[in-house]
C-alpha positions as CSV (number, residue, x, y, z in Angstrom):
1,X,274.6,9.0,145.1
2,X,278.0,10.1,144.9
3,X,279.1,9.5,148.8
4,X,277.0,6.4,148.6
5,X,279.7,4.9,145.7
6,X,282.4,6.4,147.4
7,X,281.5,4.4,151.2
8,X,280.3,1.5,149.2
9,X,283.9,1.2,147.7
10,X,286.4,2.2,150.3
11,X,284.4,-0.8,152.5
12,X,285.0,-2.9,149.4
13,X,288.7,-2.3,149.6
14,X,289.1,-1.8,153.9
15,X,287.7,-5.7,153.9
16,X,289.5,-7.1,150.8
17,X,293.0,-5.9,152.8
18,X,291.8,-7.1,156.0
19,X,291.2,-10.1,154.0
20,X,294.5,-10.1,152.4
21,X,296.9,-9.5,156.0
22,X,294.4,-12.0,157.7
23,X,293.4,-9.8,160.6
24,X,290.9,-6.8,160.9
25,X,292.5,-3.4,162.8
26,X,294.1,-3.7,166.0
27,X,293.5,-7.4,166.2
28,X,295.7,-9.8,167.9
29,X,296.3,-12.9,166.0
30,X,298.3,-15.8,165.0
31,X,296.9,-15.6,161.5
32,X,298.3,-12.6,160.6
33,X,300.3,-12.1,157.4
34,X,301.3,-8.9,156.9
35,X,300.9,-5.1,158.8
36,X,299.4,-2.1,157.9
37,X,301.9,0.8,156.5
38,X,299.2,3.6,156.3
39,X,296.7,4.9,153.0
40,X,297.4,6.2,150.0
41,X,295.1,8.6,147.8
42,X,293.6,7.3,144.7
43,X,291.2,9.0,142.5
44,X,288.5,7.4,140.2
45,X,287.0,9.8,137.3
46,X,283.4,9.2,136.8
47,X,280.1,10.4,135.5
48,X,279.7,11.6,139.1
49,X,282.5,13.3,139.6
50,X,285.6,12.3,141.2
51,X,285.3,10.2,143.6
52,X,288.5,9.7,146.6
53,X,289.3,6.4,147.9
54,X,292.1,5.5,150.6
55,X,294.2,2.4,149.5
56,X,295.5,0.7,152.4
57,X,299.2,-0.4,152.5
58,X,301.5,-2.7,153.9
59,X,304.8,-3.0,155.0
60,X,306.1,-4.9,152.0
61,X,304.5,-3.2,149.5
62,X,302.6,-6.0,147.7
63,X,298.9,-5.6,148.6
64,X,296.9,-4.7,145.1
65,X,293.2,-4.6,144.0
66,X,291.5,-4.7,140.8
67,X,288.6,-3.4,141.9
68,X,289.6,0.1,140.8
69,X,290.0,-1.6,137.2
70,X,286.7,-3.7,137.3
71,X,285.0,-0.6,138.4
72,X,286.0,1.9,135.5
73,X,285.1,-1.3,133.4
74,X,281.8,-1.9,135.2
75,X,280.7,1.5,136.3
76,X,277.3,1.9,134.7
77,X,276.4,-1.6,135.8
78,X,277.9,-0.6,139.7
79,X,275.1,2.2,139.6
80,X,272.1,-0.2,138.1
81,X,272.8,-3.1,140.7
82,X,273.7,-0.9,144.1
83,X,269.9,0.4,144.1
84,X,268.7,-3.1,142.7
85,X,270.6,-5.5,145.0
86,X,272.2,-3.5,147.8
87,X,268.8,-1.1,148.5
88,X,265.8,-3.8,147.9
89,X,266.8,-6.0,151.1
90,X,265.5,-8.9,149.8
91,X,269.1,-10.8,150.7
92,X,272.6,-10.9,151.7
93,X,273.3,-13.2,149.0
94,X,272.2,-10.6,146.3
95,X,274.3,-8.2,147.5
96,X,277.3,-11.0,147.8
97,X,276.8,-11.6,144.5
98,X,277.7,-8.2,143.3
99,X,280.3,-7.2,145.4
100,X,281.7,-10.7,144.4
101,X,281.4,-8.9,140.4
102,X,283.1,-6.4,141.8
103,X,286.1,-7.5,143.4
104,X,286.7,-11.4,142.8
105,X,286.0,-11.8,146.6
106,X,283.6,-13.6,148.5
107,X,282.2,-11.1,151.9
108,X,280.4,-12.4,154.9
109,X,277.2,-12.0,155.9
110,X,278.1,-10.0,158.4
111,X,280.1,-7.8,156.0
112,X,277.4,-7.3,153.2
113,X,274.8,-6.2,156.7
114,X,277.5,-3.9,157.6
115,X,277.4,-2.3,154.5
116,X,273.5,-2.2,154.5
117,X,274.1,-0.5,157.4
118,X,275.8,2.2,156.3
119,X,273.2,2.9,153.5
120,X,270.6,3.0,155.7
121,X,272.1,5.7,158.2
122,X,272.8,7.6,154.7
123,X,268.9,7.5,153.8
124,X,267.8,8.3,157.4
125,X,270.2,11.3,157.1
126,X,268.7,12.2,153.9
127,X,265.0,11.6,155.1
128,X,265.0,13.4,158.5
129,X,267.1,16.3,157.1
130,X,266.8,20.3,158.0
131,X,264.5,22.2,155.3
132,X,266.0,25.1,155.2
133,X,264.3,26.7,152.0
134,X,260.9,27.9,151.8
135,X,258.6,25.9,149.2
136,X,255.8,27.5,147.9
137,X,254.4,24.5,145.8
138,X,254.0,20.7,146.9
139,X,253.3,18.3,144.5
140,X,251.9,15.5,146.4
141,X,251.3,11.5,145.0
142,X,250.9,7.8,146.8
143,X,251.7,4.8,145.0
144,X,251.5,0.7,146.3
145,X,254.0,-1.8,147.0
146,X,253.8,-5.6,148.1
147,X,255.6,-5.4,151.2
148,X,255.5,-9.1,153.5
149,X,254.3,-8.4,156.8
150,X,253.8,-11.4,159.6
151,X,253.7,-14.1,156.7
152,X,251.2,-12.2,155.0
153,X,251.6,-10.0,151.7
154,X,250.0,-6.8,152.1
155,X,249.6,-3.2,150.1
156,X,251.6,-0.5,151.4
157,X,250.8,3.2,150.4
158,X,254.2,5.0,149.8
159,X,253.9,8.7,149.7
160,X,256.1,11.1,148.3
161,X,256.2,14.7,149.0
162,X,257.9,16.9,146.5
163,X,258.5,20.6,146.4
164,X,259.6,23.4,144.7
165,X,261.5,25.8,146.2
166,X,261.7,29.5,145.4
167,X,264.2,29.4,142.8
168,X,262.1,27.0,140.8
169,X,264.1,23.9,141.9
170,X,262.8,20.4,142.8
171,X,262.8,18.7,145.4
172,X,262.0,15.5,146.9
173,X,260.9,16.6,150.5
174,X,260.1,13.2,152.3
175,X,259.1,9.4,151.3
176,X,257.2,7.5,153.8
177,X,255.2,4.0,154.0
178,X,252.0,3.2,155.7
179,X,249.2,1.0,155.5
180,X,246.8,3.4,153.7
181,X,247.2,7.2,152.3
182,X,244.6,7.8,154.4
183,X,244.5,11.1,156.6
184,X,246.1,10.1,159.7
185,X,249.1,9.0,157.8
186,X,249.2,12.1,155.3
187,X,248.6,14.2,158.5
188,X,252.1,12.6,160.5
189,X,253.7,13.2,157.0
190,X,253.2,16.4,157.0
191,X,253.4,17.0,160.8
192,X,257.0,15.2,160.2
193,X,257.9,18.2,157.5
194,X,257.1,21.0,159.5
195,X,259.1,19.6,162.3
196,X,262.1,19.9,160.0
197,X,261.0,23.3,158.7
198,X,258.9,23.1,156.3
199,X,257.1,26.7,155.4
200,X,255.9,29.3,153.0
201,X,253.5,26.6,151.6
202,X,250.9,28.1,149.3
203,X,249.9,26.0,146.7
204,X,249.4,22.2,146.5
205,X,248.6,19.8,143.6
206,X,247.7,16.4,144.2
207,X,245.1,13.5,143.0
208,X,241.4,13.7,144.8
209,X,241.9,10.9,147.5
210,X,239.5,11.8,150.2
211,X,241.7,11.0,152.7
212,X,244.7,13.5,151.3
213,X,242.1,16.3,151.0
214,X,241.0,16.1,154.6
215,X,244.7,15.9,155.8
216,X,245.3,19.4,153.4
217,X,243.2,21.2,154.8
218,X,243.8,20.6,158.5
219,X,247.6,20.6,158.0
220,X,247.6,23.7,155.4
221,X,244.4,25.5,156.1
222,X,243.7,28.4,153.6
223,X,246.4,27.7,151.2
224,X,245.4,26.8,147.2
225,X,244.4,23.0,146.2
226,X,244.7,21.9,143.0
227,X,242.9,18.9,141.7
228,X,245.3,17.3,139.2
229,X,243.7,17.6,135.9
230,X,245.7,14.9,134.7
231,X,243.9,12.4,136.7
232,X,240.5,14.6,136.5
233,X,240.7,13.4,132.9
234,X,241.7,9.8,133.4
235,X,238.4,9.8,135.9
236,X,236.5,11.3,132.5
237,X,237.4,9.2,130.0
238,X,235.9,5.9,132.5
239,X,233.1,6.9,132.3
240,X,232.3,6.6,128.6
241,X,233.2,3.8,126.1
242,X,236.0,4.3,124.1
243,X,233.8,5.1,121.1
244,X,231.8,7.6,122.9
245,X,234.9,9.1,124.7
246,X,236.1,11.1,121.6
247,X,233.2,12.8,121.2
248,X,233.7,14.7,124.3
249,X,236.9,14.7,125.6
250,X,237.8,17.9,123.3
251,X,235.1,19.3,125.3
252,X,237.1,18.5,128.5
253,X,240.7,20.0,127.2
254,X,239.1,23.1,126.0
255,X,238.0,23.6,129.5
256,X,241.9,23.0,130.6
257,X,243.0,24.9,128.1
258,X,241.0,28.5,129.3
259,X,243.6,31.3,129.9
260,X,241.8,32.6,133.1
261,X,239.6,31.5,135.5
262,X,236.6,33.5,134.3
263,X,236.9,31.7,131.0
264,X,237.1,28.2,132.1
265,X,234.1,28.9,134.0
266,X,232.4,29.4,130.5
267,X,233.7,26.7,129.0
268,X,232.8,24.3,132.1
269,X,229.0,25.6,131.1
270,X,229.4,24.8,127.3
271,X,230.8,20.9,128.3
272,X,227.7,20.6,131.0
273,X,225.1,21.8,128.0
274,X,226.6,19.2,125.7
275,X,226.4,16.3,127.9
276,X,223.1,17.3,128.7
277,X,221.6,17.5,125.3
278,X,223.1,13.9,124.6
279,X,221.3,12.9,128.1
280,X,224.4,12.4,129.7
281,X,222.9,13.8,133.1
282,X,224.8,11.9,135.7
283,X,228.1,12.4,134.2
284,X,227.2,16.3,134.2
285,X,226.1,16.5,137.5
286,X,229.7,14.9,138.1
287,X,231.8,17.7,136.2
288,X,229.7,20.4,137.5
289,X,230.5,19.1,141.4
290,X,234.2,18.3,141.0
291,X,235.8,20.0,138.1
292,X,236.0,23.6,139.8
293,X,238.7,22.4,142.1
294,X,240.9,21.8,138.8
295,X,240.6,25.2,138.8
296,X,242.8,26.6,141.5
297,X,245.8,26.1,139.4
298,X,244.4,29.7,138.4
299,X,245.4,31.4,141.4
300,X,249.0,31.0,140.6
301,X,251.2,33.0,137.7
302,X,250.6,32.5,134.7
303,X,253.8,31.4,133.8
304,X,253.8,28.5,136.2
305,X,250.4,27.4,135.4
306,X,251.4,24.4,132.4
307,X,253.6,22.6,134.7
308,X,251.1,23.6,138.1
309,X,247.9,21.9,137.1
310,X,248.6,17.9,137.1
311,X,251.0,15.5,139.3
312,X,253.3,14.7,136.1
313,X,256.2,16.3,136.9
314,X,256.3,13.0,139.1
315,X,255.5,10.4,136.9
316,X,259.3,10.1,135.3
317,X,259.9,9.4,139.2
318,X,257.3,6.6,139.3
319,X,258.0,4.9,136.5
320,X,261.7,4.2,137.8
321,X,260.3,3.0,140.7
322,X,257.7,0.7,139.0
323,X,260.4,-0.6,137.2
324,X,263.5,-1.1,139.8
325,X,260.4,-2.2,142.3
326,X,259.1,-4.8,139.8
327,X,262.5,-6.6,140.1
328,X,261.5,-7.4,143.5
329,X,257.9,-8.1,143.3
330,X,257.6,-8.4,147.9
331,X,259.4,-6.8,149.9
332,X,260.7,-8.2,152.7
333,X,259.6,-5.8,155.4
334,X,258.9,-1.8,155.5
335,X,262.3,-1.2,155.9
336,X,263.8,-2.9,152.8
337,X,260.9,-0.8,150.9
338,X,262.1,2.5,152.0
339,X,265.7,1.8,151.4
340,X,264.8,1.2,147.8
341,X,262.0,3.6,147.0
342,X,264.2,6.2,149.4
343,X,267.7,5.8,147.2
344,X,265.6,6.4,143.9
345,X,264.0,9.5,145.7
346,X,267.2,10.8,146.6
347,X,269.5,10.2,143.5
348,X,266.6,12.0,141.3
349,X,266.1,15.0,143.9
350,X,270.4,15.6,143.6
351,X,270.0,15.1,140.2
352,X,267.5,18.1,139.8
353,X,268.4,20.1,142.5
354,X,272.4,20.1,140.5
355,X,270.4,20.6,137.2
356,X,268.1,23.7,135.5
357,X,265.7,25.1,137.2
358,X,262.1,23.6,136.5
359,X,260.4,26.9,136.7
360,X,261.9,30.3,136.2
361,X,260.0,31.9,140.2
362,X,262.3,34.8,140.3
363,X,259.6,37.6,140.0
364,X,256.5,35.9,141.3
365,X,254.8,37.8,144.1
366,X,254.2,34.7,146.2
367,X,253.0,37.1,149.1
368,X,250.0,38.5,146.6
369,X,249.3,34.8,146.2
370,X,249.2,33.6,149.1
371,X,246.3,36.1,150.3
372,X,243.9,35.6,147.0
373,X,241.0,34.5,147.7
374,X,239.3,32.0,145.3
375,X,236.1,30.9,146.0
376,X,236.7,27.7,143.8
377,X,239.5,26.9,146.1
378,X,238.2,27.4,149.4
379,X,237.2,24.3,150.8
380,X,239.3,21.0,149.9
């Protein structure tokens, strides 16, 4: 997010100078009013950092900009509206709007696209970069977005890939769009992250789509899937009214809650017995068939095991997106999805890969865990 200010501004200035001496850089012309004299170095303090801009000069000595005093005025708006205006792609005239905020200045189309430009090779830099760290654990999750295709509005599945590496840091790995999550798509995703490195994978957490199962395990055979339990409970609670649903759903966290395998397995009996009794049978028949794969969170350390068994780690992640997303309600085209969804991806994995460490890895045997065998895991 940092470099993406710092472009985003020195274009601001390079055009509002081209703007002031009437001609762009080695142009001929009889509209010219003034020459260049060379840059200057000005810093800017912010939350980010500092960040170093070039100020163009001229020969006289007059050119000036306030944009270095609207931004220190206006710099927590500056980092709402870039992803809202310059990232969603709905228009040019959004982003001429702001920069107009900005500056006093009315760009040109052709200006405003440049910069779009720009942003967009940053995010393809971003999203096709080297992985050069091994990550043990992928957290895996899909969410929908109205995205205009041909005239028609259609859902688009946008899949996120996160990872943790082995110094317990996050990391966004890859965001992608598609028309489904379905395998073939998960299965190029993941095809796409090995191509840029992507090893040591052991252990993955993720909701129960069918099609994101089948691409596991023929992209990462013989490594540990975790069912989210998050979502396992979501999937619980439909099925009873909201009356009936307290009467079990202790039941169902007392399983979660087991400190090994052995004793979840126990507990999963106890739930099964009680919902039999009441002649719950077909909601039985369910736990007994699906809840074992909640349990291959147990084939991990103990110590990682609170944040290991459910998806939430992401939904912070989600809920931004909802939220900046919501602003736009269509997008435009694939494209103008990615740039969005892709900006908020990348300013939250910098964020936590420059912050604390989300779990503390440094002794865990990931070879030992990597060759356990558990037969609740096997098959995804």
């Amino acid at each position: 997010m940092k470099e993406l200010i710092q472009e985003t501004l020195q274009r601001i200035v390079d055009t509002e100078f081209e703007k002031y001496i009437g001609v762009a850089p080695y142009e001929r012309s009889d509209e010219r009013r003034g020459y260049r004299n060379g840059y200057r170095d000005r810093n800017i303090l912010t939350r980010l950092g500092r960040l170093e801009i070039r100020l163009p000069r001229d020969r006289e000595g007059n050119f000036s900009t306030e944009l270095f005093n609207r931004y220190q005025r206006s710099e927590k708006a500056l980092l709402l509206a870039l992803p809202e205006s310059y990232f969603e792609g709905v228009s040019t005239r959004k982003v001429g709007k702001i920069m107009e905020k900005l500056c006093g200045e009315q760009f040109s189309r052709s200006t405003i696209s440049n910069i779009c430009k720009d942003l967009d090779k940053m995010l393809d830099s971003w999203r096709n970069r080297t992985l050069e760290k091994r990550y043990p654990y992928l957290v895996l999750d899909a969410r929908y977005e109205n995205v205009r295709e041909s005239g028609i509005v259609r859902k688009k599945a946008v899949m996120i890939v996160l990872g943790i590496d082995e110094g317990g840091y996050r990391e966004i790995l890859s965001v992608d769009i598609g028309y489904s999550e379905g395998e073939r798509n998960w299965v190029e995703v993941f095809s796409r992250l090995k191509e840029r490195g992507l090893e040591g994978v052991i252990y993955i957490v993720s909701d129960d789509h069918e099609g994101l199962k089948n691409a596991i395990s023929r992209s990462f055979p013989g490594i540990i899937w975790q069912r989210c339990q998050t979502h396992f409970i979501r999937n619980f609670i439909s099925k009873f009214s909201r009356r009936e649903v307290k009467r079990y759903i202790c039941w169902l966290e007392d399983v979660f809650r087991a400190p090994d395998i052995d004793e979840a397995q126990r507990r999963k009996s106890l739930l099964i017995e009680k919902l039999e009794r009441d002649g719950r049978y077909r909601i039985a028949e369910w736990v007994d068939e699906e809840i074992d794969y909640c349990f291959g969170v147990y084939g991990i350390s103990e110590r990682d095991r609170i944040r290991m068994k459910s998806t939430n780690m992401l939904e912070r992640l989600n809920q931004e997106i909802k939220r900046r997303t919501r602003v736009v309600r269509i997008f435009p085209n694939d494209k103008s999805c990615l740039r969005l969804v892709g900006m908020i991806c990348m300013e939250y994995s910098e964020h936590w890969q420059s912050g604390r460490r989300y779990l503390n890895m440094g002794d865990s045997k990931f070879d030992e865990i990597s060759n356990m065998k558990l037969e609740v895991c096997d098959a995804v």
